[in-house]
C-alpha positions as CSV (number, residue, x, y, z in Angstrom):
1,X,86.5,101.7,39.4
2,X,88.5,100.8,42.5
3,X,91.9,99.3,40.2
4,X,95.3,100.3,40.1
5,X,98.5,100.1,38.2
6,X,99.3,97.5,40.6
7,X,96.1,95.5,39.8
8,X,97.5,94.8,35.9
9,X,101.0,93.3,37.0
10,X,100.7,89.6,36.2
11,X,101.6,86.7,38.9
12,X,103.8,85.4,36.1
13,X,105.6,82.3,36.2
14,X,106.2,79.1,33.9
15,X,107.6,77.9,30.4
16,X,107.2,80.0,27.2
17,X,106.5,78.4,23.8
18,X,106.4,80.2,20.3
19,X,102.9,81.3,19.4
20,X,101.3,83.8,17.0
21,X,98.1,86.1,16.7
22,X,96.4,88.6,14.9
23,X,94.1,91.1,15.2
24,X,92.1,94.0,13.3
25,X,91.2,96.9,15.7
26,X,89.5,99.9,14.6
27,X,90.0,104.0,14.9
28,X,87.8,106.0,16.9
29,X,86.4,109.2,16.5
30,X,85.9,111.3,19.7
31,X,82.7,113.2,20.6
32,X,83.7,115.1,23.9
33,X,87.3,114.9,23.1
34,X,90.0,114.1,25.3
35,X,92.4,117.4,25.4
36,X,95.4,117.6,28.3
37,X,97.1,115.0,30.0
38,X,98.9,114.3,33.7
39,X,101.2,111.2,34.2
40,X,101.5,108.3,32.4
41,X,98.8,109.1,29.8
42,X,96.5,110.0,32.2
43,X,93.5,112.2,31.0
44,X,92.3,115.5,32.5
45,X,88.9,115.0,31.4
46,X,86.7,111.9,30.8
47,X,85.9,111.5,26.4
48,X,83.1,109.5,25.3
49,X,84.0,108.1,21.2
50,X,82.3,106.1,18.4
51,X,84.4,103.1,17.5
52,X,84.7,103.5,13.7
53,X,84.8,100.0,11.9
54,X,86.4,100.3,8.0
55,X,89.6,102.5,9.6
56,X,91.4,100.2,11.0
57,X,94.8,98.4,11.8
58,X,95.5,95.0,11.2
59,X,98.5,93.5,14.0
60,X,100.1,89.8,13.4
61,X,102.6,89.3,16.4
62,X,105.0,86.3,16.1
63,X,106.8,85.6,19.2
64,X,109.6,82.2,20.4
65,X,111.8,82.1,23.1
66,X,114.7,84.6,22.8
67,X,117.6,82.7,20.7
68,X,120.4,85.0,22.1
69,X,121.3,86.9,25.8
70,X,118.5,90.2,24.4
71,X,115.3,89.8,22.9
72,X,115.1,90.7,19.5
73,X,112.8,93.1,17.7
74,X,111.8,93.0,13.9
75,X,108.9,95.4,12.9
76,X,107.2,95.7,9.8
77,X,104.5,98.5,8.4
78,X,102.9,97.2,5.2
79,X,105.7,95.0,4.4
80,X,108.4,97.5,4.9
81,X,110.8,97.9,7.8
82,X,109.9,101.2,9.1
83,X,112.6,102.1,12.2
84,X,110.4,105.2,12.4
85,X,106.7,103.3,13.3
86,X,109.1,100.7,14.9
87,X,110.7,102.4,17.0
88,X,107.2,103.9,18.5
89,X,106.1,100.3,19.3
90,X,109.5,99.5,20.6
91,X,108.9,102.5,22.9
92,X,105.6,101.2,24.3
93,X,106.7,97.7,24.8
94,X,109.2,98.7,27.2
95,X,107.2,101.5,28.8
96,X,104.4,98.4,29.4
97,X,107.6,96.3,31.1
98,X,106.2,96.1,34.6
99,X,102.6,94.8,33.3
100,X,104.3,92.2,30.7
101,X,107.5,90.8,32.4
102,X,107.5,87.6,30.2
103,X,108.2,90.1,27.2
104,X,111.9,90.3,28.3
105,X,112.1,86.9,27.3
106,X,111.0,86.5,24.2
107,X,111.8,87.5,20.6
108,X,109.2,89.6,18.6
109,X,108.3,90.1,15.0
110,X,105.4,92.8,14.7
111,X,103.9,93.0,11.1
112,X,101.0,95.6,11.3
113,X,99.1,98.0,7.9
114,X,96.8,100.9,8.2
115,X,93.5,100.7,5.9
116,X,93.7,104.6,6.4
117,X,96.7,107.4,6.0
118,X,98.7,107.5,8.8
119,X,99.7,110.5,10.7
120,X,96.7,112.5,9.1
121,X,93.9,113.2,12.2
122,X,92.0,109.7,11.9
123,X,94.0,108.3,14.9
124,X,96.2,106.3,13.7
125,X,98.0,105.9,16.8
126,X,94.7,104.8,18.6
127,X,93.7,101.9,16.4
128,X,97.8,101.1,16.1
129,X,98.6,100.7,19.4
130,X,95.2,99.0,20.6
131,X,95.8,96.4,18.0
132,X,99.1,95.5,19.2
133,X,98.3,95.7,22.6
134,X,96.0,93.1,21.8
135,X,98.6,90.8,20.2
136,X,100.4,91.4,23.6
137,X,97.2,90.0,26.0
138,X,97.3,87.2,23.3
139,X,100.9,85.9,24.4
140,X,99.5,86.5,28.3
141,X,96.2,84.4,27.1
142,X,98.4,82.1,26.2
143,X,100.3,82.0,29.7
144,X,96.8,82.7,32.0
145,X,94.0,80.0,30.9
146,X,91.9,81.6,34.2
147,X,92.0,85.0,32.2
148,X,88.5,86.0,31.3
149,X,87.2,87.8,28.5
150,X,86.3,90.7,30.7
151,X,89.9,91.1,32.3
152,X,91.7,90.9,28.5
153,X,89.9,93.4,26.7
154,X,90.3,95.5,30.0
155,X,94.0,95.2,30.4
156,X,94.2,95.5,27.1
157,X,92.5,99.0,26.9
158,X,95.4,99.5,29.8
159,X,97.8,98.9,28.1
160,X,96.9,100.4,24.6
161,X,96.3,103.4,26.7
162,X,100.2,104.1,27.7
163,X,101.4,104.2,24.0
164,X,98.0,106.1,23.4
165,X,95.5,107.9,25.2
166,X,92.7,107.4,22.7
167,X,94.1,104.3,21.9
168,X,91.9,103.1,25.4
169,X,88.5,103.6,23.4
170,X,89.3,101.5,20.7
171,X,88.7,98.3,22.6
172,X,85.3,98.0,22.5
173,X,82.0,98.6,20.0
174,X,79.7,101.5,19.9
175,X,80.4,104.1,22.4
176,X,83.0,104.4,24.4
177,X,83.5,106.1,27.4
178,X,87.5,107.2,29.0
179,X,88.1,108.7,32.2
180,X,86.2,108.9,35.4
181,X,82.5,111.0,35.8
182,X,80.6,111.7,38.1
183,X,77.3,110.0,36.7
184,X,79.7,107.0,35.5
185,X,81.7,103.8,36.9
186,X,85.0,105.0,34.0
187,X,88.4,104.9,34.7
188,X,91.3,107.2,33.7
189,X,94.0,103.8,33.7
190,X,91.4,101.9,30.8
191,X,88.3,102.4,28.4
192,X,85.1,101.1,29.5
193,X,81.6,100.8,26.6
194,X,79.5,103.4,27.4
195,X,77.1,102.4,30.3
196,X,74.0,104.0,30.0
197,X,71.3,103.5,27.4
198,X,71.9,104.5,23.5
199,X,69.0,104.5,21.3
200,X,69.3,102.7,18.0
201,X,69.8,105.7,15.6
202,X,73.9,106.0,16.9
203,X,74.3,102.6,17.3
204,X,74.6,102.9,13.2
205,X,75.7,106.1,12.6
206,X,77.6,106.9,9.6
207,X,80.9,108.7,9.3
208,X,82.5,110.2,6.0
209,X,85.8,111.0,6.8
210,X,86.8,113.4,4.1
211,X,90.8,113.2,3.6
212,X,91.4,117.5,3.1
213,X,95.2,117.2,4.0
214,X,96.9,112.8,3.5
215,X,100.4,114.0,5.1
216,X,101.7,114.4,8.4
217,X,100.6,116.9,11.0
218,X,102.8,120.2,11.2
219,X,102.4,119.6,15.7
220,X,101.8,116.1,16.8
221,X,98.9,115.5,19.3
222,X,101.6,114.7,22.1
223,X,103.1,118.2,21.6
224,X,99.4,119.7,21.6
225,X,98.7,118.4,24.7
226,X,101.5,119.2,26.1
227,X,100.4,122.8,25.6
228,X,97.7,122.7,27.8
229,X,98.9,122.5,30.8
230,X,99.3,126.3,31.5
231,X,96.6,127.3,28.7
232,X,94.7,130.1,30.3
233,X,91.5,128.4,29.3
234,X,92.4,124.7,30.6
235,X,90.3,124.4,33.8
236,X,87.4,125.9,32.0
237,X,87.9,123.1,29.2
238,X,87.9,120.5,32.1
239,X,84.7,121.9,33.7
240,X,82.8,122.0,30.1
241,X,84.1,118.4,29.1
242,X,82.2,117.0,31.9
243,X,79.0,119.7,31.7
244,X,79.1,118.0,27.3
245,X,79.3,114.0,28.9
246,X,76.6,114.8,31.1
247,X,74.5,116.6,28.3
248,X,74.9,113.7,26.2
249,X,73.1,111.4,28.3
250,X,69.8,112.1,27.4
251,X,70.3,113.3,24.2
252,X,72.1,109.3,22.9
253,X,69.3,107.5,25.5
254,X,65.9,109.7,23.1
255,X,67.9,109.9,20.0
256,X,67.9,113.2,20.0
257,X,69.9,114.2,16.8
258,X,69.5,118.2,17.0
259,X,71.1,117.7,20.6
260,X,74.4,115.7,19.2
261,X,74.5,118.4,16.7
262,X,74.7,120.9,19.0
263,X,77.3,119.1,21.3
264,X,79.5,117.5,18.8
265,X,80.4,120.6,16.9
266,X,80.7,122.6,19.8
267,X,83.2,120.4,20.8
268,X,85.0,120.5,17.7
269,X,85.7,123.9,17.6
270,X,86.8,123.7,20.8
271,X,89.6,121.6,20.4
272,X,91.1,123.5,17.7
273,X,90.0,126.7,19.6
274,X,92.5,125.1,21.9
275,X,95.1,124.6,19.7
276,X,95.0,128.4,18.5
277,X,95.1,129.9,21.5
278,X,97.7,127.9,23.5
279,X,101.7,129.2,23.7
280,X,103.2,128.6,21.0
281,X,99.7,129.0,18.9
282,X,99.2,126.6,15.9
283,X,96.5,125.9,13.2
284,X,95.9,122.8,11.8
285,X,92.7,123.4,10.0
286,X,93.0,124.1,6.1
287,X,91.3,126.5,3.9
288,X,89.2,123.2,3.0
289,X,88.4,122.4,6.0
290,X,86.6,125.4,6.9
291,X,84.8,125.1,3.6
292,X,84.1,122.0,3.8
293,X,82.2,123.2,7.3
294,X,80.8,125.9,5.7
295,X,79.2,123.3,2.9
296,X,77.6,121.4,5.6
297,X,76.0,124.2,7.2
298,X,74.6,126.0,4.2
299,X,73.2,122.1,3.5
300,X,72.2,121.3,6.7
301,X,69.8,124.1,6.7
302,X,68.7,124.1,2.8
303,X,67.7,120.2,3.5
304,X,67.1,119.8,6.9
305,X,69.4,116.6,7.0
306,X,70.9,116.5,10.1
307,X,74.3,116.5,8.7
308,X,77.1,117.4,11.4
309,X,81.0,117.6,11.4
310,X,83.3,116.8,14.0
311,X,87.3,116.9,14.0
312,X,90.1,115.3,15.5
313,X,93.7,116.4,15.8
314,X,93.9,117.8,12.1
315,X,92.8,118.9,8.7
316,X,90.4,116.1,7.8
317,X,86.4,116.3,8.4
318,X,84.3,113.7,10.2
319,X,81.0,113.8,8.5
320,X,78.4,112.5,11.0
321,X,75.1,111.4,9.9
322,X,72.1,109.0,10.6
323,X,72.3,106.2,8.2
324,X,68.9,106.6,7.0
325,X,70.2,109.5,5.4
326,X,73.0,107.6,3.2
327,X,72.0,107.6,-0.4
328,X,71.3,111.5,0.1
329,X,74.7,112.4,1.8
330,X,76.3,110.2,-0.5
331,X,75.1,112.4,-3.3
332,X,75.9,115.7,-1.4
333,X,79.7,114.2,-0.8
334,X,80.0,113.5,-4.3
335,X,78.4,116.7,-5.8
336,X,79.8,119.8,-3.6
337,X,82.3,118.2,-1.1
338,X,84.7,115.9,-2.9
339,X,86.4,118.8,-4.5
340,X,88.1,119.5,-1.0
341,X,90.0,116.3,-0.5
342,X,93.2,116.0,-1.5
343,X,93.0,113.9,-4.7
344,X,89.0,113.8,-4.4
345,X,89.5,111.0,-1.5
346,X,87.3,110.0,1.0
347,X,86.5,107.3,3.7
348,X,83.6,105.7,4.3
349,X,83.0,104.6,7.4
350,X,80.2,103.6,10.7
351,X,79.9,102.6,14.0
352,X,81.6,99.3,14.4
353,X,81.9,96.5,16.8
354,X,84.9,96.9,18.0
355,X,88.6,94.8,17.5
356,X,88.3,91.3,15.6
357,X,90.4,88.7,16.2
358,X,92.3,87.4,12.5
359,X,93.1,84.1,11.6
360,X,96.9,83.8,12.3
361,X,97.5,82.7,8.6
């Protein structure tokens, strides 16, 4: 797409009144994952993700004219001030400056809750920072009657994108693609849904996300991608990203299961191959996760239920199945996997629709 930085700065002018909103926006769980970074959150290789729907943030915003000479800041996280999560969002409100000018003139209160563990490998930060980036195109809604559906959920999925690359995919339902191909129209500056066609068994997929390790991870994802930029292996990783988006395309337009097997695992491994081979090395796999991957197989095959895994950023496992299959995985969870969470926990979870917008009460 032919847009630039320059085409999100707002021709901003007029009178601002106090106003409120809410929304619910969900995680996402990457299938080519998005690994490396240049500029402002830019990505070195195009992801394609399924938005997830019952791991989600939920975002009131509360904004009024400043009372005093600087705006004033109040964040909440479950009903707690949190100067930690606060200060995160304080970050990305003044790194979005240029793109929300009127910001600098008003006072905000930011009261937002995680239906998930934070800072655990579910993306927090992705269904965080899309939600209030979608409180933010409220207030602009609010300012721009001419702005169109289209043109807020696409700024938005800017803007959610500087405090968090994934953060970009969260925006929309279903698939979701991030970052420019060459058999797509994507950006690298916003999310887009996923263009081509998607038979109906992924557009309900089901997703067990099985909680091995609740605390926060040992590297952050910022740090890990940091580490790619003189990994050995990183133009090779760029090159394969693409080759896996391309190889998708047939296999989500027949339904063709054993082919997203084959894809999304790869993939998986890949990313934490990445992480163990880059300088400094780290691990952030558990003994439980690799069991828990080893359960799957040895089921997998005994079963033939196309059971499949995929990871993100950490120790939990993403257990990806058709949702035909439910009452049967279910079962499996329940009977040889739950003893590898921590405290016998587990999410579960499906493709989803995308953000929803709350009542403001």
């Amino acid at each position: 797409m032919n847009l630039s930085n320059e085409s999100f700065v707002p021709n901003w002018s007029g009178s601002l009144s106090e106003g409120k909103a809410a929304w619910k926006s969900p995680s996402n769980i990457a299938l080519v994952k998005y690994w490396g970074k240049h500029g402002i959150q830019l990505p070195n290789n195009p992801s394609v993700s399924f938005t997830l729907n019952n791991c989600n943030t939920q975002t009131s915003l509360q904004w009024s004219p400043k009372a005093g000479t600087d705006s004033k800041r109040t964040f909440l996280f479950e009903g707690e001030k949190n100067p930690e999560f606060g200060q995160k969002s304080f970050s990305f409100i003044e790194k979005i400056a240029d793109y929300a000018p009127w910001l600098k003139e008003l006072d905000l209160i930011i009261d937002t809750k995680n239906t998930f563990p934070h800072s655990s490998g579910i993306a927090s930060s992705a269904s965080g920072m899309s939600a209030l980036a979608l409180g933010l195109m409220s207030i602009e809604e609010s300012l721009n009657a001419d702005l169109s559906q289209d043109e807020f959920f696409q700024k938005a999925s800017f803007l959610a994108r500087i405090g968090s690359g994934s953060a970009s995919r969260s925006l929309y339902g279903g698939l979701v693609q991030w970052g420019t191909h060459k058999e797509s129209i994507g950006s690298d500056l916003f999310g887009t849904a996923y263009e081509h066609p998607v038979h109906d068994v992924f557009k309900t997929y089901r997703d067990t996300v099985l909680l091995v390790d609740r605390g926060q991870k040992q590297v952050s994802s910022t740090v890990g991608h940091g580490l790619l930029k003189d990994h050995p292996f990183a133009d090779t990783r760029y090159q394969l990203a693409g080759k896996n988006l391309s190889a998708f395309r047939p296999v989500f337009a027949n339904g063709d299961i054993d082919g997203f097997i084959d894809i999304v695992e790869r993939e998986a491994l890949m990313l934490h191959a990445l992480m163990m081979t880059s300088n400094p090395y780290f691990i952030l796999m558990k003994p439980n996760t690799l069991a828990i991957i080893e359960q799957i197989w040895a089921y997998r095959n005994e079963s033939n239920i196309p059971v499949s895994f995929t990871l993100d950023a950490g120790a939990n496992v993403h257990l990806l199945f058709p949702s035909e299959y439910e009452q049967k995985v279910s079962e499996f969870v329940d009977s040889e996997l739950v003893g590898y969470c921590q405290n016998k926990q587990y999410i579960c979870d499906h493709v989803g629709s995308g953000p929803e917008r709350l009542n403001n009460d």
